[in-house]
N, C-alpha and C positions, 0 to 999 in steps of 0.2 A: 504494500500500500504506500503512495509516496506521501508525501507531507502535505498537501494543498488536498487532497483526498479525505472525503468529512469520517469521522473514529465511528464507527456502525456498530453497534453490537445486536443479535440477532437478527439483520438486516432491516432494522429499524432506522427510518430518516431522523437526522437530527434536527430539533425545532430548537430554534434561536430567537430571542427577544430583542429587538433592537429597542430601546429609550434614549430617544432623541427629539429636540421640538425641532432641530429644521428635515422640513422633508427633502428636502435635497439630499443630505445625509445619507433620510433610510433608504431612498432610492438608490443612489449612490452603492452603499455599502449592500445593505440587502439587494439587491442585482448579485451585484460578484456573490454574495454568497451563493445566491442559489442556484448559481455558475458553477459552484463547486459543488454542490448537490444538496447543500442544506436546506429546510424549510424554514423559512423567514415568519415572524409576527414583528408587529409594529407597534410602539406606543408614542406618545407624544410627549409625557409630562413623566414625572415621578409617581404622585399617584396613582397613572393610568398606569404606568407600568409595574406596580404592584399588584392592581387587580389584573391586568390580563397576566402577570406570573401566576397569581393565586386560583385561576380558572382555567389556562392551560396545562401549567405545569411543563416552562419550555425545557429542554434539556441545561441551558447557557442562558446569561445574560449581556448582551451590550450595555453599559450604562453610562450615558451621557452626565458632565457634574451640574453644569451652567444648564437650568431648565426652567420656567416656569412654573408653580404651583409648588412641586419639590423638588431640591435639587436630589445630584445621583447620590451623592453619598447620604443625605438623607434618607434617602426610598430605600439604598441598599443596607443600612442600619435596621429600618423597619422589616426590611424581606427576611433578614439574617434572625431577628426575633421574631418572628412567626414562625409557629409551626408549620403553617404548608407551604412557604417558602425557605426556610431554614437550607435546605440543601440544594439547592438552586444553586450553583457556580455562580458567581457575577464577576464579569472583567470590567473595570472602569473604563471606561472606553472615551476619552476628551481630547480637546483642544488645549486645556487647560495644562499647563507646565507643571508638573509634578514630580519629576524626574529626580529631584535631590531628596524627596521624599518619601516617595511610592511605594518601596519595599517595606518600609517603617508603617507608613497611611493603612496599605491594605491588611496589613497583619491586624492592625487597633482596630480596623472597621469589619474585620472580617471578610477583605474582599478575598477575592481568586487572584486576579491579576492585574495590571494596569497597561495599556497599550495606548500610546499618545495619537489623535489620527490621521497624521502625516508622516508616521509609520511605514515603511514597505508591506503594502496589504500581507508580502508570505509573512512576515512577522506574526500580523494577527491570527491568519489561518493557522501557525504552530502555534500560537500561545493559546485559542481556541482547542488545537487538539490537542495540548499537553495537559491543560485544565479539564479536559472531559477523560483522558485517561489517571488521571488522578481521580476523579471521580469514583471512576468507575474502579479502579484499585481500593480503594476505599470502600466502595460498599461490598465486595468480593470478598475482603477481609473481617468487614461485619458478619457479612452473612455466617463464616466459616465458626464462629464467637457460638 
């Protein structure tokens, strides 16, 4: 399987949540994804993209910081405490410069990853699949418990 190639387990598509308020963005970004074979869902705000985590249940999260209503790291604090978002992956996913900090940010807030979005898109697609094979290592190792 090469690296741009989306991590399948039981030939299940992978659904990804993009939380972003410009649409250009989701288009943008969700296009290539589902270029590379992923199933894209869309949100606009923080909020919104808490309920559509909490009623899809995507595999991944994109999460924009800079948003109206909430920002990402807000929505993804609130996703991380919830139970039925709680295991949701979320990559922070911005514009926003965090680079001196992000290793330190994601751990406090509980994220998965951070990928800045002017990024080489293979960036993301590996930080994407390296965050859903941790996953998925992880509940493998539960199960085994």
């Amino acid at each position: 399987m090469s690296n741009t190639q989306p991590y399948e387990q039981n030939k299940k598509k992978i659904h990804i949540l993009i939380v972003d308020d410009d649409p250009m963005i989701r288009r943008l970004f969700g296009g290539r994804l589902v270029e590379h074979g992923y199933e894209v869902i869309y949100a606009s705000d923080g909020n919104e993209g808490r309920e559509t985590a909490r009623r899809f249940q995507p595999d991944i999260v994109l999460m924009d910081e800079r948003m109206p209503v909430m920002t990402g790291t807000e929505a993804s604090v609130k996703m991380k405490s919830e139970s039925e978002t709680k295991d949701i992956p979320i990559i922070l996913f911005t514009n926003e410069d965090f680079s001196l900090e992000a290793e330190k940010m994601t751990k406090e807030l509980g994220l998965d990853a951070y990928v800045h979005k002017s990024s080489d898109f293979n960036i993301l697609l590996k930080t994407i699949k390296d965050v859903l094979e941790k996953k998925n290592t992880l509940k493998i190792s539960q199960e085994k418990k």
